[in-house]
C-alpha positions in Angstrom: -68.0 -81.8 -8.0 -70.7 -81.0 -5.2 -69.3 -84.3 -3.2 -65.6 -82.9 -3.7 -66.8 -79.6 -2.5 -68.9 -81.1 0.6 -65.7 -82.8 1.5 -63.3 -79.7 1.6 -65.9 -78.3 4.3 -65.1 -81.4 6.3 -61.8 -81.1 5.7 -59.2 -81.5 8.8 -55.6 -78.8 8.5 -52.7 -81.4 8.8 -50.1 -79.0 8.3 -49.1 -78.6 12.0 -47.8 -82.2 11.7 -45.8 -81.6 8.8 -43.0 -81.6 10.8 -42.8 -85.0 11.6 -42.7 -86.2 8.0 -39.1 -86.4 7.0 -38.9 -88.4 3.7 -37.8 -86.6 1.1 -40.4 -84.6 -1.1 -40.7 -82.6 -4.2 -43.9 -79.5 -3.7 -44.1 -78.5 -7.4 -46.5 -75.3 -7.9 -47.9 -73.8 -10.7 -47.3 -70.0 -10.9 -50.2 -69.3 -12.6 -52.7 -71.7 -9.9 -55.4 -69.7 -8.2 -56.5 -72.6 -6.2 -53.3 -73.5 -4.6 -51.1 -70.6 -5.3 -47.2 -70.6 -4.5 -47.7 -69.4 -1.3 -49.8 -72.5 -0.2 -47.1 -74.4 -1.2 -44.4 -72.4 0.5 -46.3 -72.8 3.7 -45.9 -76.5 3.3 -42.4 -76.5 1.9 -41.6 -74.3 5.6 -43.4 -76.9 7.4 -41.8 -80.1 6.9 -37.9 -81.0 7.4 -36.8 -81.9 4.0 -38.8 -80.5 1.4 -38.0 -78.8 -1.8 -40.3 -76.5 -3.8 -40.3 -75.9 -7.4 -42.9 -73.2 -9.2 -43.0 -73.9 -12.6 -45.3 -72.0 -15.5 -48.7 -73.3 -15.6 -51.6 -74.0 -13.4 -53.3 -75.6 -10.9 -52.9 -78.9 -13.4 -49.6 -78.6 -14.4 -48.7 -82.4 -14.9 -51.5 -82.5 -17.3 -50.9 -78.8 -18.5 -47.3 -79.3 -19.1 -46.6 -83.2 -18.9 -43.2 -83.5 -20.2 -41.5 -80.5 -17.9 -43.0 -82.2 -14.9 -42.1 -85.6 -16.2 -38.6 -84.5 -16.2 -38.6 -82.0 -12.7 -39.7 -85.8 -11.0 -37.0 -87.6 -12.6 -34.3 -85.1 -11.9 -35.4 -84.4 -8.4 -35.2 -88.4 -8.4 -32.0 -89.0 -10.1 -30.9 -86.4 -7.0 -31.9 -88.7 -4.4 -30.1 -92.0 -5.4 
């Protein structure tokens, strides 16, 4: 935990190059995650070109809080794609 923590300090911001990413991508939030709240993931979701956000109940471990509504946002957001 105290090397994880040391690293966020180092840490560079790469969201002003969002932008260029345009694959497809699925931001799932937790509404209940005090680390990275919605409104982190909104910011993210704004920045790049072809992004969807889903919040979904739970927190800031919400495919191992709630594996099987995850499981099936991914595949559906998937299925979308093809």
């Amino acid at each position: 935990l105290r090397a994880q923590l040391r690293m966020q300090t180092r840490r560079r911001d790469l969201r002003p190059g969002l932008r260029v990413f345009a694959a497809p991508t699925l931001v799932v939030s937790g509404a209940a995650d005090l680390l990275c709240p919605p409104s982190f993931h909104a910011e993210i979701t704004n920045g790049m070109r072809n992004a969807r956000m889903v919040t979904q109940d739970g927190g800031h471990l919400l495919p191992m809080e709630r594996p099987t509504v995850f499981g099936a946002l991914v595949r559906s957001w998937r299925a979308d794609l093809d």
